[in-house]
ZARO-825309 format. One record per residue (C-alpha): residue number from 0; residue in one letter; x, y, z. Coordinates in nm, 3 decimals. Layout:
% ZARO-825309
tortor: NUM vexti: A x: X y: Y z: Z
...
% end
This chain:
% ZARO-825309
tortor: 0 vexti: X x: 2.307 y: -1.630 z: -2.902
tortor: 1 vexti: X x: 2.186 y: -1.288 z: -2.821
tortor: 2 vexti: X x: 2.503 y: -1.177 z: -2.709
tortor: 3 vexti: X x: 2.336 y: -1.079 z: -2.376
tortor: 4 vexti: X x: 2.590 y: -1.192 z: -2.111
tortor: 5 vexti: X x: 2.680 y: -1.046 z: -1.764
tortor: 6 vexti: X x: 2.320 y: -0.907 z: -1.720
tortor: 7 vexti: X x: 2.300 y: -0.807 z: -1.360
tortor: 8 vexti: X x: 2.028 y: -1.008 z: -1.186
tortor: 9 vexti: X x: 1.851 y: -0.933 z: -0.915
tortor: 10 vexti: X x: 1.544 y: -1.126 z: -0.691
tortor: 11 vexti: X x: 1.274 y: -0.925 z: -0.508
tortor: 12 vexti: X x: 1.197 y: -1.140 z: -0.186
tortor: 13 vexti: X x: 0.809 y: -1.155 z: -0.170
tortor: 14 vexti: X x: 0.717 y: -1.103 z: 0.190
tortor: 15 vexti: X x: 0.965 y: -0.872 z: 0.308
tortor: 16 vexti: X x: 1.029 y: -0.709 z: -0.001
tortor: 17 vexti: X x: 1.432 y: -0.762 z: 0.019
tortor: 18 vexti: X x: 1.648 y: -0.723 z: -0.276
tortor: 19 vexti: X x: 1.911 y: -1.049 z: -0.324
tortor: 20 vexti: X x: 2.219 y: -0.972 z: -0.550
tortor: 21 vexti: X x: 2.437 y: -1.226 z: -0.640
tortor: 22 vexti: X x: 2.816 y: -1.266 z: -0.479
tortor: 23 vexti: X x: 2.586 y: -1.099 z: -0.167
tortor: 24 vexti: X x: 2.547 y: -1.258 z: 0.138
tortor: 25 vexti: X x: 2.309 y: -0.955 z: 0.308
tortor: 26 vexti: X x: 1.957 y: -0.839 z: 0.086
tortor: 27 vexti: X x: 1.882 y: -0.494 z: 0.026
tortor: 28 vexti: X x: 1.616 y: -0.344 z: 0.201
tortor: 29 vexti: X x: 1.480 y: -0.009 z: 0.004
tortor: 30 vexti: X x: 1.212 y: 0.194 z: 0.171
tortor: 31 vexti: X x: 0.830 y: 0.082 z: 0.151
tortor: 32 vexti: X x: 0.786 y: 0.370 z: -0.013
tortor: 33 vexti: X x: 1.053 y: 0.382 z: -0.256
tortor: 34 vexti: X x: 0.968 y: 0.449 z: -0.602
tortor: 35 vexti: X x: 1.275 y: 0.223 z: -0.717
tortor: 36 vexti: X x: 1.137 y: -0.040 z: -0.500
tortor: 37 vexti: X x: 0.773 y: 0.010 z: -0.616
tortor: 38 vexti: X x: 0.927 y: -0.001 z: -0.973
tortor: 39 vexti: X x: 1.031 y: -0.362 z: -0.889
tortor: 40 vexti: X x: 0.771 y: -0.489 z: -0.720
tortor: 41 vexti: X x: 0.580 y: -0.370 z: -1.065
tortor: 42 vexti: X x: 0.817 y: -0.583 z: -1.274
tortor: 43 vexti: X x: 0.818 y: -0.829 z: -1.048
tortor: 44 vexti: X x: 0.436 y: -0.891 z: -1.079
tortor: 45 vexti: X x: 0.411 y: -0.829 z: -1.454
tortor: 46 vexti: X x: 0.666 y: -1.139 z: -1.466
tortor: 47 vexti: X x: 0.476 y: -1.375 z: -1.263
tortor: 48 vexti: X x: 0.161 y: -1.204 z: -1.436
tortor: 49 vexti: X x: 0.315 y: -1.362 z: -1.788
tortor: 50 vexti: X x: 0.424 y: -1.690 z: -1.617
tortor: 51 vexti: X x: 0.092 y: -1.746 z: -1.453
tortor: 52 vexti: X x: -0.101 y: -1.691 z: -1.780
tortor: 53 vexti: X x: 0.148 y: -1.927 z: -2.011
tortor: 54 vexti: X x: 0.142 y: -2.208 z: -1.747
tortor: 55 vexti: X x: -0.233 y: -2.182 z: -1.780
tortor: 56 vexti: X x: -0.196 y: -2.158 z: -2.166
tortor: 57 vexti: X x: -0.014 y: -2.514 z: -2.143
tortor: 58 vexti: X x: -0.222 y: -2.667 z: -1.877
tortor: 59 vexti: X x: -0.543 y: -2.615 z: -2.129
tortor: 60 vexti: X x: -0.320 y: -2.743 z: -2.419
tortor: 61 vexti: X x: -0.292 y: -3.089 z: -2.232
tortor: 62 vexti: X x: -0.662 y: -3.076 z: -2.089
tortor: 63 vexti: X x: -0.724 y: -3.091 z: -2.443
tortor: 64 vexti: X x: -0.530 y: -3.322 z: -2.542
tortor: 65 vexti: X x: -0.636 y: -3.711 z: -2.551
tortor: 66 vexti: X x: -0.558 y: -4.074 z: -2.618
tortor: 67 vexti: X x: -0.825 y: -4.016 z: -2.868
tortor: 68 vexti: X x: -0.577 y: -3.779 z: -3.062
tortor: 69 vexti: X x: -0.476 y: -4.145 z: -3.188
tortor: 70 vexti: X x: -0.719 y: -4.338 z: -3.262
tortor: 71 vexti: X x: -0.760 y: -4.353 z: -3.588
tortor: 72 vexti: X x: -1.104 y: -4.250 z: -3.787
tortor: 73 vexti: X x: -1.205 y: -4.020 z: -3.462
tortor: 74 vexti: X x: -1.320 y: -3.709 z: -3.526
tortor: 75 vexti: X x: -1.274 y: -3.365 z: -3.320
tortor: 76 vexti: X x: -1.640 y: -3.398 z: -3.322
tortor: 77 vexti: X x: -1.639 y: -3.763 z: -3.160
tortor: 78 vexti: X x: -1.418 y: -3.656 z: -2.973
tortor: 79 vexti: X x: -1.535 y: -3.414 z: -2.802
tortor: 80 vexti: X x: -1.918 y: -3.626 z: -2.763
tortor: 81 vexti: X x: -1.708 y: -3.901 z: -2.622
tortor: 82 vexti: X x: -1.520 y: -3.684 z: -2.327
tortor: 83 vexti: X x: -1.808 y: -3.519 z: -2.240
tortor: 84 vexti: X x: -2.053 y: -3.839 z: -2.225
tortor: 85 vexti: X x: -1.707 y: -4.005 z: -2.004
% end
């Protein structure tokens, strides 16, 4: 819908730092101290940085979340006495 189609993608192997393209059978190994590579590894982390964060965003959503959402006539206040007392 964006109209963003044949982005090239990339993926930054962890431990050894290797570079998979697709169509590519053999990574690409930039130097350790590449600033391309450290570049990368920069986005690389921000990304993970933002998926860590909204996974734990969700997992507190549904922490929060209870059969007691249902019951009708219970209060956030009850609620919340009720899971902490159980």
């Amino acid at each position: 819908r964006l109209g963003l189609h044949d982005l090239p993608i990339i993926g930054l192997a962890k431990e050894h730092e290797e570079i998979y393209r697709p169509g590519r059978s053999l990574p690409l190994q930039l130097p350790m101290d590449s600033p391309a590579l450290r570049l990368l590894q920069r986005i690389r982390d921000e990304a993970h940085r933002f998926a860590n964060a909204y996974h734990q965003l969700l997992m507190k959503k549904r922490v929060e979340e209870s059969i007691l959402d249902d019951c009708p006539g219970v209060s956030q206040n009850r609620k919340n006495l009720l899971l902490r007392r159980f």
